[in-house]
C-alpha positions as CSV (number, residue, x, y, z in Angstrom):
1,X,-31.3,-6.9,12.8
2,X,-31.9,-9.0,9.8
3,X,-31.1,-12.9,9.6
4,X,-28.3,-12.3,7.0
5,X,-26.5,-9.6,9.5
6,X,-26.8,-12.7,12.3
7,X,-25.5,-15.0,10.5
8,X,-22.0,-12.9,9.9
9,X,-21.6,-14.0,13.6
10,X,-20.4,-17.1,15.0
11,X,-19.0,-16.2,18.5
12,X,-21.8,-15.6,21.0
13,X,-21.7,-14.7,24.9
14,X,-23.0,-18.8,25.7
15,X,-23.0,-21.5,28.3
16,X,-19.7,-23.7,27.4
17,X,-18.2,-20.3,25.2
18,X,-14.2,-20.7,25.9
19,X,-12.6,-17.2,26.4
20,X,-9.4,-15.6,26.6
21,X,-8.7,-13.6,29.6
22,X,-7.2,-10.0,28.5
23,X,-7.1,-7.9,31.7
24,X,-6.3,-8.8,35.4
25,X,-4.3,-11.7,37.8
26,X,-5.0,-14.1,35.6
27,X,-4.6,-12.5,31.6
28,X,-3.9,-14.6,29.4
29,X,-5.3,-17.9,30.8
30,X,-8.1,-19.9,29.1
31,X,-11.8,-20.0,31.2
32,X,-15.1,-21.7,30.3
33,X,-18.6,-20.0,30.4
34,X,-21.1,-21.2,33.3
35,X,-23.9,-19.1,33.7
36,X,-24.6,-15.6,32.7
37,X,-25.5,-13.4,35.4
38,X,-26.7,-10.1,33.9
39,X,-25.1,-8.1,30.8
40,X,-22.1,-7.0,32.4
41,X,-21.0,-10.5,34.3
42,X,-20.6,-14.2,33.7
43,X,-19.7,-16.9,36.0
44,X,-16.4,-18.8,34.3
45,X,-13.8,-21.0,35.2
46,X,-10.3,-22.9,34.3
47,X,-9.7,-25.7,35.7
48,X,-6.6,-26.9,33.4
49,X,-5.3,-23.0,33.0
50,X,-5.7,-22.5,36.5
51,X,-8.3,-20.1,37.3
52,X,-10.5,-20.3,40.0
53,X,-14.5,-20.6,39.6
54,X,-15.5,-16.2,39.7
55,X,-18.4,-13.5,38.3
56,X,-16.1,-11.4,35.4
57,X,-16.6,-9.0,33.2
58,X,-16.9,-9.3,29.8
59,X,-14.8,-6.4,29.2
60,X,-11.9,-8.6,30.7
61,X,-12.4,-11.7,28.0
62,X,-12.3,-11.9,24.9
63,X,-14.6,-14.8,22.8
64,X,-12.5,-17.5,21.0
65,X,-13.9,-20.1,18.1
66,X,-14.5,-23.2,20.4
67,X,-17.0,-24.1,22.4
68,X,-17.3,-27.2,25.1
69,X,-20.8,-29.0,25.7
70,X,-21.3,-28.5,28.7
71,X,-24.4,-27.8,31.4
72,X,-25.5,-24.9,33.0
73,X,-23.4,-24.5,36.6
74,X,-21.0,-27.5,35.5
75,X,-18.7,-28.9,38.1
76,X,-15.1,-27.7,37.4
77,X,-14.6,-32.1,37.1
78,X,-17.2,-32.3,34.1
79,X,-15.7,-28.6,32.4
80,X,-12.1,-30.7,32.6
81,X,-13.0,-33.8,31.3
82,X,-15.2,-31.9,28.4
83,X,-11.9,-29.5,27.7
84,X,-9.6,-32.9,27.7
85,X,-12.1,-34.7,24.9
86,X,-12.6,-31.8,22.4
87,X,-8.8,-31.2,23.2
88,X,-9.4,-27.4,22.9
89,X,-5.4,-27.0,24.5
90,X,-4.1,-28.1,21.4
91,X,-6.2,-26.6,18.8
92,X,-5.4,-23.1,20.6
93,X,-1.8,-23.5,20.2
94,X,-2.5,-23.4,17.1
95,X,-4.1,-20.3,16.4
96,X,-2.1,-16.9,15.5
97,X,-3.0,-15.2,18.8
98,X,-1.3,-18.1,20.8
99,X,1.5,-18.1,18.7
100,X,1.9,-14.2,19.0
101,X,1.8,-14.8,23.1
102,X,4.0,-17.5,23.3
103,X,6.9,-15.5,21.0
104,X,6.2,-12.5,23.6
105,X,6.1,-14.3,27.0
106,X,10.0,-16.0,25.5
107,X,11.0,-12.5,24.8
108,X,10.1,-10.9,28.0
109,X,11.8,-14.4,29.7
110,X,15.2,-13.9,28.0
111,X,18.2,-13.5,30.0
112,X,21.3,-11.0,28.7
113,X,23.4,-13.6,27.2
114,X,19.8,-14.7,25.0
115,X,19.2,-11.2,24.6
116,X,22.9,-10.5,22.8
117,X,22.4,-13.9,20.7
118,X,19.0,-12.2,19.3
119,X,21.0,-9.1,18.2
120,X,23.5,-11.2,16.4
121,X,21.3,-12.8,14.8
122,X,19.6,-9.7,13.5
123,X,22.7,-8.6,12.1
124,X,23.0,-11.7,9.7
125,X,19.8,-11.4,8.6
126,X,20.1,-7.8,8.0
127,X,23.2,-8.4,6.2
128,X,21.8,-11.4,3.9
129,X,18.7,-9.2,3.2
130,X,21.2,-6.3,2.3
131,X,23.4,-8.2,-0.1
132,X,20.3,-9.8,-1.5
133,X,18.8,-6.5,-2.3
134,X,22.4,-4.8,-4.1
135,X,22.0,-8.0,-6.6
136,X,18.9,-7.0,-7.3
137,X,19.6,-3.7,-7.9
138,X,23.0,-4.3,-10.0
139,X,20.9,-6.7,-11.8
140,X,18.3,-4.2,-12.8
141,X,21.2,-1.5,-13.7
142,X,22.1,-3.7,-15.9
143,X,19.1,-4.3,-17.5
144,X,18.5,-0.7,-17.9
145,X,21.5,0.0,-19.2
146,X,21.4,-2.5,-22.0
147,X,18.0,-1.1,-23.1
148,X,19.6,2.1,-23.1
149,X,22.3,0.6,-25.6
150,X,20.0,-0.9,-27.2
151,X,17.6,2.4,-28.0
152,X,20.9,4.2,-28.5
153,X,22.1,1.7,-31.4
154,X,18.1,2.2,-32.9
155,X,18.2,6.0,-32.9
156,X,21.9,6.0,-34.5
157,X,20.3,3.6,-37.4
158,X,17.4,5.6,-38.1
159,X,19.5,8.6,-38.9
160,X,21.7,6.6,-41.1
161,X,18.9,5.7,-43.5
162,X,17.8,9.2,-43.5
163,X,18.5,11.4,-46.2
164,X,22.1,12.9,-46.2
165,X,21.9,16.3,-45.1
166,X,24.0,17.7,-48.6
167,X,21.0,17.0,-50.7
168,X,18.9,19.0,-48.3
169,X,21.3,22.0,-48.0
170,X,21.6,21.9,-52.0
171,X,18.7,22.0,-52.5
172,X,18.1,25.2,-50.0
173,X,21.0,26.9,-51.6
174,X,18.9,27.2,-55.0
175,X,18.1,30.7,-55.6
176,X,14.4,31.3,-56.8
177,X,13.9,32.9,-59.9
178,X,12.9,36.5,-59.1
179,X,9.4,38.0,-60.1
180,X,8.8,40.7,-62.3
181,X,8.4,43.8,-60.7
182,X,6.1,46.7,-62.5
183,X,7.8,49.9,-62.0
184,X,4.8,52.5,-60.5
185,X,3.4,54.7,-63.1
186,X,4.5,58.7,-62.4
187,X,1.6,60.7,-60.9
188,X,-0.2,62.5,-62.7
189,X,-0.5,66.7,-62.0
190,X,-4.0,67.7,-61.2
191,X,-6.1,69.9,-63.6
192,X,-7.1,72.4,-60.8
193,X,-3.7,73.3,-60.2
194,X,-2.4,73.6,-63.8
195,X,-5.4,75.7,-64.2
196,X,-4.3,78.2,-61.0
197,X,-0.9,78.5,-62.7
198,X,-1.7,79.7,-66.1
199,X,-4.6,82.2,-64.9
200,X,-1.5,83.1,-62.9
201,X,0.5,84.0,-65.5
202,X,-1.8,84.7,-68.1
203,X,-3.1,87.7,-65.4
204,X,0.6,89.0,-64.9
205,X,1.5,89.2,-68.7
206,X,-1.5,91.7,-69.3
């Protein structure tokens, strides 16, 4: 790989690397990065979230953005007291993934009365949005309509200042003078034939 495709990447498998746990007992807790063992494991640990020192898989973490300084094999006394300085608790409450599991562990923790309270609150929202959305739509209808008026009011004023329709039909209803039309010539009686009739008759007198 090229130097400018590394340097796309920030989080790397690293001694002191904090992870989020995504599979297993202890999913969803925060652990630190000892030692890597091979390509598959690392050793980690939580002190503060509560998970015990253990080989796991990186299929079952998941990298986060901060990082603790600590040494290779640290004491889980040293990883607590590194966690507490850089106060990486608090800046991951404030990242969108936190957020998102702290909304669903309240959710799944809500009794039937909490449950009913959400629903009615639901409603009212739906209800504001609703209304909200019928004023804009009247609003737009509106608008519509009055450019409809208004291109109704434009057409009717362009026909007015068009020419009134009696000089057009006058001026359809006067005849052309007619042409002058040669009368065809009568056709003349071939020779030959005037010819057959008077040897014809010429024949017959004698």
């Amino acid at each position: 790989m090229e130097m400018s495709q590394l340097s796309q990447f920030t989080r790397f498998v690293q001694i002191g690397r904090v992870c989020l746990i995504n599979y297993g007992p202890y999913q969803g807790k925060l652990c630190v990065i000892l030692d890597v063992i091979d390509a598959n494991r690392a050793l980690v640990t939580g002190p503060l979230s509560g998970v015990p020192r253990q080989a796991l898989n990186f299929k079952r973490m998941a990298l986060t953005n901060f990082r603790v300084k600590i040494n290779r094999g640290a004491r889980n006394k040293v990883v607590a007291k590194a966690i507490e300085t850089e106060k990486i608790k608090e800046q991951w409450e404030k990242t969108s993934i936190a957020r998102k599991m702290a909304i669903r562990n309240k959710r799944a923790n809500l009794n039937d009365f909490d449950r009913f309270k959400v629903m009615v609150l639901k409603k009212k929202k739906n209800k504001v949005i609703r209304e909200a959305t019928l004023k804009l739509m009247r609003s737009s209808r509106k608008v519509s309509q009055h450019r409809s008026d208004r291109s109704k009011a434009f057409l009717k004023k362009c026909k007015e200042t068009k020419r009134p329709k009696s000089e057009k039909t006058e001026k359809k209803t006067q005849k052309k003078p007619a042409k002058a039309t040669a009368k065809p010539e009568p056709e003349k009686k071939s020779a030959k034939k005037t010819r057959g009739k008077t040897r014809g008759t010429t024949r017959g007198t004698l």
